[in-house]
Backbone as CSV, one residue per row, in Angstrom:
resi,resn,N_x,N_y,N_z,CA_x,CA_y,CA_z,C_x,C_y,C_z
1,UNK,-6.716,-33.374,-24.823,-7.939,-32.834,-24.227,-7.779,-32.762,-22.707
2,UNK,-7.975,-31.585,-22.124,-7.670,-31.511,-20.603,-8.507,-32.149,-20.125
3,UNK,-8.796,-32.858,-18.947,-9.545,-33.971,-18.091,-10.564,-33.015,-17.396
4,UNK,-11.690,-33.734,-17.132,-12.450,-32.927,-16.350,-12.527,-33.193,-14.747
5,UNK,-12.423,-32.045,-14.497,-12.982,-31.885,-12.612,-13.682,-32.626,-12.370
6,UNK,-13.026,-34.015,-10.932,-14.483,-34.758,-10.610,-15.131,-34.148,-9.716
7,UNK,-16.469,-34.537,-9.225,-17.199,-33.825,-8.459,-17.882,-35.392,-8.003
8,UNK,-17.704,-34.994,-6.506,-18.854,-36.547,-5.623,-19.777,-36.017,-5.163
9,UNK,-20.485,-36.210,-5.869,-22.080,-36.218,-4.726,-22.575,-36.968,-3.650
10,UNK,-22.589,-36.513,-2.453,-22.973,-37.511,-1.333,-24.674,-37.095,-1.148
11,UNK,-25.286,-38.079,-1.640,-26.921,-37.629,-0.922,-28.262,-38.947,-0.811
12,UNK,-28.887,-39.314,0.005,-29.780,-40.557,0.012,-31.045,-39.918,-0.335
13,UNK,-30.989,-38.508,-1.339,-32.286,-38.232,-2.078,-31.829,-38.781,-3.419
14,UNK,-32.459,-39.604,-3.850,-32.215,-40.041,-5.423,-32.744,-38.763,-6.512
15,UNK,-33.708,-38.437,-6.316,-34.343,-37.015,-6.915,-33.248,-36.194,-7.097
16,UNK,-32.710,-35.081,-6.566,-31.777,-34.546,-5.824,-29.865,-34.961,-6.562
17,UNK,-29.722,-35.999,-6.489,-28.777,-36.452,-7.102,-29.035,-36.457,-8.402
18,UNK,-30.156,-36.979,-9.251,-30.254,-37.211,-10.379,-30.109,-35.512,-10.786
19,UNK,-30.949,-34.350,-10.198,-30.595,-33.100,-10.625,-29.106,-32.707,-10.789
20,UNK,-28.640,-33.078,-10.085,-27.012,-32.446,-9.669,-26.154,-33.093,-10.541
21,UNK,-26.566,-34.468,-10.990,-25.549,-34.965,-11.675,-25.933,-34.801,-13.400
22,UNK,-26.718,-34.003,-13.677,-27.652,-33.843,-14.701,-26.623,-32.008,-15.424
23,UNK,-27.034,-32.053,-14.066,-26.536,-30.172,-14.186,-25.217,-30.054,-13.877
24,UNK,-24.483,-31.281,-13.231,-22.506,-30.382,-12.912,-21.979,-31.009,-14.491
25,UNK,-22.413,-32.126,-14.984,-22.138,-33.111,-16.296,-22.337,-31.788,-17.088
26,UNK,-23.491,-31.477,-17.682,-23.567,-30.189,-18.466,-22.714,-28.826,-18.255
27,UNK,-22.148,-28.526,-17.002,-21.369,-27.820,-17.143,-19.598,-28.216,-17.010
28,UNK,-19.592,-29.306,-17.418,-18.061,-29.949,-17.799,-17.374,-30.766,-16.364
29,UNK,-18.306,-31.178,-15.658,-17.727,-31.897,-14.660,-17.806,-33.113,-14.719
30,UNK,-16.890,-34.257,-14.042,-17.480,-35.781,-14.529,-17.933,-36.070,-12.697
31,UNK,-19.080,-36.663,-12.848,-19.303,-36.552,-11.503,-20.006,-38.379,-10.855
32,UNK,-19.396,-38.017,-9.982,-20.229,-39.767,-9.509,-21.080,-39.499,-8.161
33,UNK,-21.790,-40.574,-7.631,-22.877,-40.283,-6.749,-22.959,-41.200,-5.929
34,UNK,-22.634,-40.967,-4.363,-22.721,-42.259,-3.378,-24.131,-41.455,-2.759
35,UNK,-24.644,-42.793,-2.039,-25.847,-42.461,-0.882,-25.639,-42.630,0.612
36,UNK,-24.870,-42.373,0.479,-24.193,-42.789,2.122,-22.653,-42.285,2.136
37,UNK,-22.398,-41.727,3.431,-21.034,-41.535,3.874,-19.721,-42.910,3.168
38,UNK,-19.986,-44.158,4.125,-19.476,-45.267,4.032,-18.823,-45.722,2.439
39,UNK,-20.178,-45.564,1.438,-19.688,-45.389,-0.241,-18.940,-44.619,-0.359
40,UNK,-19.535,-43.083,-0.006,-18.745,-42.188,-0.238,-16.844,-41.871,0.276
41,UNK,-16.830,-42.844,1.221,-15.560,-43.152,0.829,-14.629,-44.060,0.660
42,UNK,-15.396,-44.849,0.392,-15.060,-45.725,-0.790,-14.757,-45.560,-1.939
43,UNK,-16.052,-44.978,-2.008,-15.548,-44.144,-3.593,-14.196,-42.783,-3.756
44,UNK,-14.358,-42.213,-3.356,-12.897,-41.145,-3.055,-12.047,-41.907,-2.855
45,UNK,-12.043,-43.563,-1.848,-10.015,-43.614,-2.230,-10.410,-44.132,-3.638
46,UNK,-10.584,-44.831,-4.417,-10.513,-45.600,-5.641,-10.982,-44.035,-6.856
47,UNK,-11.416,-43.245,-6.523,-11.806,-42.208,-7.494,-11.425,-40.963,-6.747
48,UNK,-10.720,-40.636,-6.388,-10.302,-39.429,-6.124,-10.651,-37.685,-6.883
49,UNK,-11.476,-37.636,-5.732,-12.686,-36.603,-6.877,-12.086,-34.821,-6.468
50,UNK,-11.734,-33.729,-7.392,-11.566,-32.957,-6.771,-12.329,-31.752,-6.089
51,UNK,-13.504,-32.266,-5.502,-14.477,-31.495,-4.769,-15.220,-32.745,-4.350
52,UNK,-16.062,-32.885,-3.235,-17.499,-33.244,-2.921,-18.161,-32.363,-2.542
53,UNK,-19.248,-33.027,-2.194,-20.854,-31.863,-2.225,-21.568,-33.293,-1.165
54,UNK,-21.753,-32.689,-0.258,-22.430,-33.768,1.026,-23.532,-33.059,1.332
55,UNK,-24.504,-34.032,1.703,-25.888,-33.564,2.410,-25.633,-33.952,3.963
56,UNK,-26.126,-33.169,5.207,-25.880,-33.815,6.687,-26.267,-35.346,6.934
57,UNK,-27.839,-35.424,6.939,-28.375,-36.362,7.553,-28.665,-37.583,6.272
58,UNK,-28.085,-38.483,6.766,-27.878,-39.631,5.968,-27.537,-40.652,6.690
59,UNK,-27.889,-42.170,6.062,-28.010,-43.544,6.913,-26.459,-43.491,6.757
60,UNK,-26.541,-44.851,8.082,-24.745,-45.393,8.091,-23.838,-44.644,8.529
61,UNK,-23.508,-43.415,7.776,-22.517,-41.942,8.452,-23.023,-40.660,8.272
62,UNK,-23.054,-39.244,8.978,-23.617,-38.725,8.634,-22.627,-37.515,8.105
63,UNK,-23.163,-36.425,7.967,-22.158,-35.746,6.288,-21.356,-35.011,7.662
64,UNK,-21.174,-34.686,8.583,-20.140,-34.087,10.119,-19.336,-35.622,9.956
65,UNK,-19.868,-36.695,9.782,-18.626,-37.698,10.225,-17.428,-37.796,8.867
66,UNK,-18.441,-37.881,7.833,-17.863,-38.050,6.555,-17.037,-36.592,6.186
67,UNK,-16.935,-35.448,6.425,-16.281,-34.529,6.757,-15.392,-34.813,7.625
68,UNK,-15.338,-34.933,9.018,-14.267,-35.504,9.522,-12.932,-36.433,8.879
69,UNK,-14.097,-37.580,8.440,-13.031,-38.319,7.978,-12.575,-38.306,6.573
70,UNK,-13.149,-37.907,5.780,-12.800,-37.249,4.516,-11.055,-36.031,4.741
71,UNK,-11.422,-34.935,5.938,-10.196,-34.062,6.302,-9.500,-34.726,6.996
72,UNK,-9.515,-36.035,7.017,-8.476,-36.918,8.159,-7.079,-37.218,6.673
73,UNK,-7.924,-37.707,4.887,-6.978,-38.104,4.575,-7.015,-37.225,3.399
74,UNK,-7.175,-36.306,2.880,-7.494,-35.351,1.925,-7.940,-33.951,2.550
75,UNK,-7.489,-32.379,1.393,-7.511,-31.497,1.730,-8.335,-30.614,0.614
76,UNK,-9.311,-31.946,0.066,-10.358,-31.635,-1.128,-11.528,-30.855,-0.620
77,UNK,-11.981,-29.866,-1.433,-13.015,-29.053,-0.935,-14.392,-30.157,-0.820
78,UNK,-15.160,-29.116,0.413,-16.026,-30.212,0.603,-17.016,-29.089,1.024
79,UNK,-18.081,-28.486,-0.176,-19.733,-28.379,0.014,-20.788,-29.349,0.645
80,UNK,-21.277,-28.447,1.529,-22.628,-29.384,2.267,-23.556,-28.155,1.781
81,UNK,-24.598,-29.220,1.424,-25.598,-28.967,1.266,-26.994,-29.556,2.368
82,UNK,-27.585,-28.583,2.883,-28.365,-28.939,3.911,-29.562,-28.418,4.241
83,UNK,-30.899,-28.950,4.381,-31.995,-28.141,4.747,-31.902,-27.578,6.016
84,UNK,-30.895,-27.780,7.260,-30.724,-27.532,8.275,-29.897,-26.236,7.885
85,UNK,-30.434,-25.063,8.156,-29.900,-23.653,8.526,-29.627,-23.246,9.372
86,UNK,-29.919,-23.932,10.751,-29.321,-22.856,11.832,-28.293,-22.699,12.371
87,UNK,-27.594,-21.508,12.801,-26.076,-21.273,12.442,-25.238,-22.462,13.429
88,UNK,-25.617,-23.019,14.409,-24.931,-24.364,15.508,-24.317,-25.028,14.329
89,UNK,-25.172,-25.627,13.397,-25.273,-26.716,12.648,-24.361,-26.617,11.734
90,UNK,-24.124,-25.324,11.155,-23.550,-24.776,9.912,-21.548,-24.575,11.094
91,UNK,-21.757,-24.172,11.940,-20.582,-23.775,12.611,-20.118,-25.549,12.830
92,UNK,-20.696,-26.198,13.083,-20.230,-28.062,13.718,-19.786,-28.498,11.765
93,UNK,-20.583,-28.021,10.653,-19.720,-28.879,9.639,-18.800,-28.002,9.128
94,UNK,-18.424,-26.568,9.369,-17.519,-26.287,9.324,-16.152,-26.520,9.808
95,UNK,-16.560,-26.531,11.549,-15.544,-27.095,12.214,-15.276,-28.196,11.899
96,UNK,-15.902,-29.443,11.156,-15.419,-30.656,11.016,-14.986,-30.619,9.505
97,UNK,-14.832,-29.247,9.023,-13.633,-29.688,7.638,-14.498,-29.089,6.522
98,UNK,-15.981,-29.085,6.648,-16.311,-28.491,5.880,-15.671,-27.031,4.908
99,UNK,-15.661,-26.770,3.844,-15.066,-25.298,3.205,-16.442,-24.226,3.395
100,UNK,-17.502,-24.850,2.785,-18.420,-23.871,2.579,-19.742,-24.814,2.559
101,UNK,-20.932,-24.103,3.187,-22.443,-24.321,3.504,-23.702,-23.919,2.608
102,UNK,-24.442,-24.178,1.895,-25.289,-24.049,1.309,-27.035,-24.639,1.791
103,UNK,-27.604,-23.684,2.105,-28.902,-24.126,2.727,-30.164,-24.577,1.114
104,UNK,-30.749,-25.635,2.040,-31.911,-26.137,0.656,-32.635,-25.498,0.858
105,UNK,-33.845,-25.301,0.089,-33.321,-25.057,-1.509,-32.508,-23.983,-1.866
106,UNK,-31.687,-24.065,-2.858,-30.666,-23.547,-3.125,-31.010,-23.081,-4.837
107,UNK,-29.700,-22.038,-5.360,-30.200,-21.687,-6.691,-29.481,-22.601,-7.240
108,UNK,-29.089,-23.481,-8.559,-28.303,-24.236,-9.135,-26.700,-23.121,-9.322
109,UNK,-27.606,-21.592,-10.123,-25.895,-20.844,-10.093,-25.081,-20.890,-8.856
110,UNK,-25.744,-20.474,-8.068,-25.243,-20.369,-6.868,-24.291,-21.415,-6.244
111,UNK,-24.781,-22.475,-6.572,-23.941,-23.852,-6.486,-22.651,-23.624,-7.204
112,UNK,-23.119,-23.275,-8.592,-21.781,-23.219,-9.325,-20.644,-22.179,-8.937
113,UNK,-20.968,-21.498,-8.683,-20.206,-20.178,-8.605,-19.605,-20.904,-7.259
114,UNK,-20.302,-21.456,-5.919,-19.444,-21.425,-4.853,-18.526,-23.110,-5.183
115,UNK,-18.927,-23.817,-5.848,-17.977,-24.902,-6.313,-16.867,-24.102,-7.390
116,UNK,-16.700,-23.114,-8.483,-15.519,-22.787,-9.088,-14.835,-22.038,-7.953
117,UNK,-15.237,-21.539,-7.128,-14.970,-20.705,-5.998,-13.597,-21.415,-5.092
118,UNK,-14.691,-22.551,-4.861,-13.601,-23.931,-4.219,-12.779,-24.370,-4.823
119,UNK,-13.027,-24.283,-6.053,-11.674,-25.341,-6.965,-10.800,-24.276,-7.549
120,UNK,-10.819,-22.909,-7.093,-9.851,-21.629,-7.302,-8.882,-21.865,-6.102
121,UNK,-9.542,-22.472,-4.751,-8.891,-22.204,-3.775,-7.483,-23.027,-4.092
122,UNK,-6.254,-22.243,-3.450,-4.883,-22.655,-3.531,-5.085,-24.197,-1.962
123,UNK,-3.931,-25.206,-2.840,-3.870,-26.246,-1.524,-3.214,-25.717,-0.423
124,UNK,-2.832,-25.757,0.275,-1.661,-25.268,1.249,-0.708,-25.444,1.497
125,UNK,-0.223,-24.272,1.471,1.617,-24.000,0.995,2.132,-24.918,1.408
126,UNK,3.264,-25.418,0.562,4.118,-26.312,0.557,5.161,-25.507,1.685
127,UNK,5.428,-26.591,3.050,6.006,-26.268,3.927,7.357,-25.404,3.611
128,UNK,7.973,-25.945,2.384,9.558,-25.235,2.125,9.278,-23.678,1.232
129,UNK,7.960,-23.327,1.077,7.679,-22.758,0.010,7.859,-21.217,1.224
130,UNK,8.026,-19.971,0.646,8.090,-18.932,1.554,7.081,-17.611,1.147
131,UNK,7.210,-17.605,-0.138,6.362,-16.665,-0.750,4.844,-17.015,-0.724
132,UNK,3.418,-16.140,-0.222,2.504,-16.489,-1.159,1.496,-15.426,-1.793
133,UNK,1.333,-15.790,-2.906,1.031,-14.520,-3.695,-0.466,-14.824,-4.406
134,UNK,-1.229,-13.948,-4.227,-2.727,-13.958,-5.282,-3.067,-12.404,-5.069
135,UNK,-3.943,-12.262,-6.207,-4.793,-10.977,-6.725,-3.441,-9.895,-6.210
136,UNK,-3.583,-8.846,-5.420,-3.147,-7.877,-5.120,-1.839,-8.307,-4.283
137,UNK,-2.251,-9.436,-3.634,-1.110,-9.371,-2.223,0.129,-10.424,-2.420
138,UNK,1.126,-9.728,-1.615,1.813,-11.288,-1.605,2.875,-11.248,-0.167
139,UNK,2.948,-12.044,-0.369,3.697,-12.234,1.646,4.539,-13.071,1.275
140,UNK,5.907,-12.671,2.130,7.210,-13.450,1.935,7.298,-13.621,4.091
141,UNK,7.235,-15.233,3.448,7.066,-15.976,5.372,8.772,-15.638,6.283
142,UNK,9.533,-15.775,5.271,10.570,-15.648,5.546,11.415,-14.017,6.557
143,UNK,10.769,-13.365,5.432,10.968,-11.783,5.803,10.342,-11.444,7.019
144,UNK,8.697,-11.927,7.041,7.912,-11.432,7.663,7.246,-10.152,7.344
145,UNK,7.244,-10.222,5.873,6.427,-8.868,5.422,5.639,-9.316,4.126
146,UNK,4.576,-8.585,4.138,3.292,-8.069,3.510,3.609,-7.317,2.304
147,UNK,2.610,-7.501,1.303,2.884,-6.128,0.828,1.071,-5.962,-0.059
148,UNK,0.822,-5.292,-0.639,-0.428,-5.152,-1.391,-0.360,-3.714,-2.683
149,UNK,-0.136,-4.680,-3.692,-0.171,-3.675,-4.780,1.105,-3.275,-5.031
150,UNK,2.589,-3.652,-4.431,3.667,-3.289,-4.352,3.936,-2.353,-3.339
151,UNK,2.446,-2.177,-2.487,3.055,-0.912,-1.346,3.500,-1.978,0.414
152,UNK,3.736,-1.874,0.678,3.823,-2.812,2.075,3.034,-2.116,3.123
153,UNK,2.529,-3.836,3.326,1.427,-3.611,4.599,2.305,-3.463,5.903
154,UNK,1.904,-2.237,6.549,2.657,-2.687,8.417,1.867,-3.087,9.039
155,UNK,2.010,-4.413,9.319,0.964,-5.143,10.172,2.063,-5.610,11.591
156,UNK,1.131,-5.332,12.619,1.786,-6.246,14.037,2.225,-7.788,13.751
157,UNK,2.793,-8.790,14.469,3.028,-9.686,14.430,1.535,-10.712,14.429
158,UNK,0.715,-10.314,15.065,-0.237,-10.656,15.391,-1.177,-10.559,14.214
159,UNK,-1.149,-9.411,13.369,-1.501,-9.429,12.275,-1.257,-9.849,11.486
160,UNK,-0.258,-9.819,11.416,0.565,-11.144,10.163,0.307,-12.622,10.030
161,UNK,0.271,-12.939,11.288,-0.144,-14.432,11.598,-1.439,-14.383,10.983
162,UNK,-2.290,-13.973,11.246,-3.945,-13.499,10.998,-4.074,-13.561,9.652
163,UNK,-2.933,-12.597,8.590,-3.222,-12.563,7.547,-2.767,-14.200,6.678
164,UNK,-1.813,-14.799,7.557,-1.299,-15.731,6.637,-2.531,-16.528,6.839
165,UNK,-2.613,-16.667,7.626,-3.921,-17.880,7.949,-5.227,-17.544,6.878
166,UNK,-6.017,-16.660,6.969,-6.093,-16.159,6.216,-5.929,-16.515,4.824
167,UNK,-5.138,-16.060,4.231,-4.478,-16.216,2.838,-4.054,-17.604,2.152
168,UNK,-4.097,-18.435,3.338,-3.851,-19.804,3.032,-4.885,-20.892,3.150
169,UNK,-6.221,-20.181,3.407,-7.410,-20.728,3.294,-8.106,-19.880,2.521
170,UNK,-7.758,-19.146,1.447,-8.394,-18.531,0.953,-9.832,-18.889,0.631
171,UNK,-10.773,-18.456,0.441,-12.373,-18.786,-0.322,-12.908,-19.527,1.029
172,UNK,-12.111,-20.139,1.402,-12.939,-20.926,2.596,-13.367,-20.037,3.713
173,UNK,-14.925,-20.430,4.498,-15.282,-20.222,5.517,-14.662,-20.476,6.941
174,UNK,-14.145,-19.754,7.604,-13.272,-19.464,8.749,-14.236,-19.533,10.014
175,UNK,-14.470,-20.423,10.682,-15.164,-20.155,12.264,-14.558,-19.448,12.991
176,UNK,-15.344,-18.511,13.893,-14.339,-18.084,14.646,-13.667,-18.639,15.496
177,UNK,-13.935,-19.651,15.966,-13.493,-20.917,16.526,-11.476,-21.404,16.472
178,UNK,-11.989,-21.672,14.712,-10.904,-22.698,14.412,-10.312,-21.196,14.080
179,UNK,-10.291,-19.783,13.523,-9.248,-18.796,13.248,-8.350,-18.796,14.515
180,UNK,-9.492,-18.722,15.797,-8.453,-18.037,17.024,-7.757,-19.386,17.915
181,UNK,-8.612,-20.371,17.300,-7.130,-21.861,17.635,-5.988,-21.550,17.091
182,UNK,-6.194,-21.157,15.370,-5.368,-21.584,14.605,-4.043,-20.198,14.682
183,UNK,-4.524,-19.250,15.299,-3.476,-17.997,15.699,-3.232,-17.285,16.831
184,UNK,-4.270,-17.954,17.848,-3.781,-17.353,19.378,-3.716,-18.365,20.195
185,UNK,-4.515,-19.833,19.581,-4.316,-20.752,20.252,-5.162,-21.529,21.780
186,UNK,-5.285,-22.602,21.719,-6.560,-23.511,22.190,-6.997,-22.843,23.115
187,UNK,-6.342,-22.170,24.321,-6.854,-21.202,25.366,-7.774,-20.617,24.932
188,UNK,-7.930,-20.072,23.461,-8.875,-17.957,22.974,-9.612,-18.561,22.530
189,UNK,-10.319,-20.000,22.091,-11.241,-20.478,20.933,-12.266,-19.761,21.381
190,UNK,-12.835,-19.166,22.989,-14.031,-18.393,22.986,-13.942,-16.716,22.955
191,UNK,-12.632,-16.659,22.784,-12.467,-15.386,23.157,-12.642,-14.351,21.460
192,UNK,-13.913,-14.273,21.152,-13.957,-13.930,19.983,-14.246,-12.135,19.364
193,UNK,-13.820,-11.532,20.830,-13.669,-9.573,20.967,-12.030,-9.553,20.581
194,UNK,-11.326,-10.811,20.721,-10.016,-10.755,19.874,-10.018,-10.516,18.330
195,UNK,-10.963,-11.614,18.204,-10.642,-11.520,16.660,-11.394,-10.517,15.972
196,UNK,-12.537,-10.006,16.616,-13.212,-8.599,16.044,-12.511,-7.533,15.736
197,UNK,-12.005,-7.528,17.378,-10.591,-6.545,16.986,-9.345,-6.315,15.818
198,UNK,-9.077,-7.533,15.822,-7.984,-7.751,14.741,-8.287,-7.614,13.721
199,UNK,-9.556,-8.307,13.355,-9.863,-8.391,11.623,-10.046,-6.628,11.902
200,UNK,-10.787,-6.068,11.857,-11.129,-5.106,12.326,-9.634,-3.701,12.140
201,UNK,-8.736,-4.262,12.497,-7.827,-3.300,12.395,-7.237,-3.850,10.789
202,UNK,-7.067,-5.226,10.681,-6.670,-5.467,9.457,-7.501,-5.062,8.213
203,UNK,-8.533,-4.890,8.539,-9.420,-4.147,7.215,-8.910,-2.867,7.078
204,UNK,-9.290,-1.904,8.471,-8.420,-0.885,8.017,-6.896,-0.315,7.026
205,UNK,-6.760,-1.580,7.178,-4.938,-1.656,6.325,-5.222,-2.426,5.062
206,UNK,-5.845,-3.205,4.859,-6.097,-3.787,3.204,-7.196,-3.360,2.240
207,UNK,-8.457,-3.073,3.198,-9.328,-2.151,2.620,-9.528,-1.043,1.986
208,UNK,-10.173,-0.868,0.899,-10.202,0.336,0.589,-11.542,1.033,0.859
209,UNK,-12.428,0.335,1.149,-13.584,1.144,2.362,-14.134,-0.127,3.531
210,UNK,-13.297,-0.166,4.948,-13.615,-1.078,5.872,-14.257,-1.122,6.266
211,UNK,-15.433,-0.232,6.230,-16.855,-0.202,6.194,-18.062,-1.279,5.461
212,UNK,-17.121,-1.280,3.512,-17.594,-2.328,3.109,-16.863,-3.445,2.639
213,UNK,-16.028,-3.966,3.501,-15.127,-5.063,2.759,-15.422,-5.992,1.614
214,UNK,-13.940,-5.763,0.839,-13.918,-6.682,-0.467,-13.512,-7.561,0.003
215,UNK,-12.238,-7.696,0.651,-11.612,-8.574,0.885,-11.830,-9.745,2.054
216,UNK,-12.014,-8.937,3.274,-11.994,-10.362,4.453,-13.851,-9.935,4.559
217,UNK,-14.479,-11.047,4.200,-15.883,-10.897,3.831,-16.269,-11.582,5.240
218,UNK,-17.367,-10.651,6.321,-18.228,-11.286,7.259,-19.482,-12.715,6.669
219,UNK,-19.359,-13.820,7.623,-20.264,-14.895,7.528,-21.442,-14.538,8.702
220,UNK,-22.278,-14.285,9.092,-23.110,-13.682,10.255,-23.008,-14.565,10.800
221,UNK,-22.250,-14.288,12.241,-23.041,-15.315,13.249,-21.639,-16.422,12.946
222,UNK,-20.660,-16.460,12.011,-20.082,-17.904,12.128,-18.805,-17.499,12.163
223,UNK,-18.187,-16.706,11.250,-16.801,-16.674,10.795,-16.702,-15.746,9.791
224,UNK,-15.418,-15.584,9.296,-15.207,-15.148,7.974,-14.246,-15.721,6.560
225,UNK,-14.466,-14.763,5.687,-13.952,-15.722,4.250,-12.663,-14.557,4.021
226,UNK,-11.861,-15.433,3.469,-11.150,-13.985,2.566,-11.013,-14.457,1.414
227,UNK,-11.149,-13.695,0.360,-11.553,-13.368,-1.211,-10.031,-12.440,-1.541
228,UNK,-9.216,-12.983,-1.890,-8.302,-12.059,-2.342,-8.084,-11.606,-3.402
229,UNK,-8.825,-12.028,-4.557,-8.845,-12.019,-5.451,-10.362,-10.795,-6.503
């Protein structure tokens, strides 16, 4: 019998937890429930769960620290869930490791869909590894070429970098922040008419209407996702 997906719930609403752990159990998850950061990782080293689901504001640690330190020793997806919507808030638990944001109240599908979403996402490439391949695309690191559908992408160097990054965070939410650390580097983190530009030309080349992208999907106001699949 294959094992089931754990799932941690971090939340100091008891209400709230009792729903979640009511509803991920029914749909085949085994799930456990801390009320605090501090449990919560506690519980992850001794139970090593493959997703959590954190709420922000909570006694002892709050769900930005427990994100932090959660991406200090694991590269497990990590949903927040938060009545706090405004985009500062949503951009600070991203930057601290968060994958993806969900504002309360929320739909239960909706939950689900962006947790199988997360547990689709690939870990990140194994340093010796050269190829990486999903849905349409696949990129050989070695070569330095692209391709999509068997046709090859000509992308600048600059684009390439863009796309690997990209492609190796797939499903996850991208700040614009941490993209233009992570490919032009600590100087550009504000310089974000770079990365408009770029994504921007790179749609043109993977898209099939860049007008309405399938693939590198806009977050308003924060970042973007890519969906390669």
């Amino acid at each position: 019998m294959e094992a089931k997906q754990r799932i941690l719930v971090v939340d100091d609403e008891p209400q709230l937890t009792r729903v979640l752990r009511r509803s991920l159990s029914t749909n085949g998850y085994d799930v456990r429930v801390a009320g605090d950061g501090d449990f919560a990782l506690q519980t992850f080293r001794d139970w090593p769960a493959a997703l959590v689901i954190t709420d922000l504001a909570m006694p002892n640690m709050s769900g930005l620290e427990l994100c932090r330190r959660l991406r200090s020793i694991s590269e497990v997806p990590i949903i927040v869930l938060s009545v706090r919507g405004e985009e500062k808030t949503k951009v600070e638990a991203l930057d601290a490791g968060a994958d993806d944001y969900i504002t309360k109240p929320f739909g239960m599908e909706e939950l689900l869909a962006r947790i199988r979403a997360a547990l689709r996402r690939r870990p990140p490439a194994d340093p010796g590894a050269h190829i990486l391949e999903a849905g349409e695309f696949r990129i050989d690191l070695e070569a330095h070429t692209a391709t999509q559908s068997g046709k090859d992408l000509r992308l600048t160097p600059k684009e390439f970098d863009l796309m690997v990054h990209l492609f190796r965070n797939a499903g996850k939410v991208l700040t614009h922040h941490s993209l233009l650390g992570a490919v032009w580097g600590g100087d550009f983190t504000e310089q974000t008419e770079y990365l408009r530009v770029f994504i921007g030309q790179l749609r043109k080349k993977i898209e099939p209407d860049p007008s309405n992208p399938r693939y590198i999907l806009t977050e308003p106001w924060i970042g973007y996702r890519f969906n390669p699949e």
